[in-house]
C-alpha positions in Angstrom: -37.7 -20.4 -7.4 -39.8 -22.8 -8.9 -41.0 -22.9 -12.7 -44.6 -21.4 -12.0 -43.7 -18.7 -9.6 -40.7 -17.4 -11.8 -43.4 -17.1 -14.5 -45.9 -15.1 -12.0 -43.5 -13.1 -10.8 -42.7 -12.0 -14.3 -45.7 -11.4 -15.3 -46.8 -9.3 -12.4 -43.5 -7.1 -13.0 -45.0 -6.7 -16.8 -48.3 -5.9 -15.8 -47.2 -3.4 -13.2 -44.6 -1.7 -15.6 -47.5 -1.7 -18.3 -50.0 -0.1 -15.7 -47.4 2.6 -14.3 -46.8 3.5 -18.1 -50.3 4.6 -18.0 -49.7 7.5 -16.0 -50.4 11.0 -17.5 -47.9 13.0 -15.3 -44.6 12.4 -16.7 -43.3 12.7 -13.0 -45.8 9.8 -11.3 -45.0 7.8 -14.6 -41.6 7.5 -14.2 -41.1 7.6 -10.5 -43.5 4.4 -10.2 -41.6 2.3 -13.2 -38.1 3.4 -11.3 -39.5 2.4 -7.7 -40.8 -1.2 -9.6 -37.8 -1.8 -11.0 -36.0 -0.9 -7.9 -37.9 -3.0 -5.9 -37.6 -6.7 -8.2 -34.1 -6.1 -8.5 -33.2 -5.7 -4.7 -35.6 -9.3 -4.5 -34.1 -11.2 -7.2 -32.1 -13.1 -4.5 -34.8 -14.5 -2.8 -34.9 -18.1 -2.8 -37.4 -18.5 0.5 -40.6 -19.6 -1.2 -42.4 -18.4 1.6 -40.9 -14.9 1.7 -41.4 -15.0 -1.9 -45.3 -15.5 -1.2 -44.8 -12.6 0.5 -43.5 -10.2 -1.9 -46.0 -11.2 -4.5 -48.7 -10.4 -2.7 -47.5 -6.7 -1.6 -46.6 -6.1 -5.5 -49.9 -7.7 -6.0 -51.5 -5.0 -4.0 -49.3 -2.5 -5.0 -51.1 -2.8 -8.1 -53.9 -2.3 -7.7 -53.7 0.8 -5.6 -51.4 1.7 -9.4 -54.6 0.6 -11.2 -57.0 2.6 -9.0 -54.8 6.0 -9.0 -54.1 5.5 -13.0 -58.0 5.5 -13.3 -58.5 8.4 -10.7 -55.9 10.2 -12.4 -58.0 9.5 -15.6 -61.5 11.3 -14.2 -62.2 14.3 -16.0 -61.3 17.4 -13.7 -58.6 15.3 -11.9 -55.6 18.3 -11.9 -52.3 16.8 -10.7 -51.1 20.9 -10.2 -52.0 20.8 -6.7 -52.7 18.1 -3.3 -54.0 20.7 -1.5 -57.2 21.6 -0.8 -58.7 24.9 -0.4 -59.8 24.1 3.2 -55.6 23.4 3.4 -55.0 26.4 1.7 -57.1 28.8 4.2 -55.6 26.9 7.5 -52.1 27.5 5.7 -52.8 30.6 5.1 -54.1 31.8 8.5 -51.4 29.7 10.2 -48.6 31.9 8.7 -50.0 35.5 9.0 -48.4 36.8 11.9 -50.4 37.6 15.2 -53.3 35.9 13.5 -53.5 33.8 16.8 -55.9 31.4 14.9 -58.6 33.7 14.4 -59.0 33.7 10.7 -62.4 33.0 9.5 -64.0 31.9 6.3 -61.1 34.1 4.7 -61.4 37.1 6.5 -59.6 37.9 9.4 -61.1 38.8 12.3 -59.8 42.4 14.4 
């Protein structure tokens, strides 16, 4: 690996540690530095500057889809409690009452 793209690479593996530390779920914080550390060290190896290429620019957009969920996760009201939905939560809900049959409706279920 040349001089220039040893330095890049480092830096992008800083900059993406840096940005997952940002994280206010202890959970998403530490399960994105694992994952970046996981994923430099199984690609230390590569020598292939064109595969190396590669793999810089997938980490380089893996940041910034970090960047963009560290600043969503930011936004006042974000809750991290739940991914779901109320609409979710109603279908959910009238999927597992038995012999609904699909015919819940705006919470109430029909007879």
């Amino acid at each position: 690996m040349a001089a220039s793209s040893r330095a890049q690479v480092l830096d992008l593996y800083r900059v993406m540690l840096r940005e997952s530390g940002k994280f206010t779920s202890y959970n998403y914080r530490t399960y994105a530095i694992r994952r970046i550390r996981e994923a430099f060290r199984e690609n230390k190896n590569v020598k292939d500057s064109a595969q190396i290429q590669i793999l810089v620019n997938k980490a380089k957009r893996n940041l910034e889809i970090i960047q963009r969920q560290v600043y969503n996760d930011r936004l006042p009201g974000h809750s991290t409690k739940s991914v779901m939905t109320m609409s979710d939560i109603f279908v959910t809900a009238c999927l597992n009452k038995k012999g609904s049959r699909g015919k819940c409706s705006k919470g109430k279920r029909e007879t």
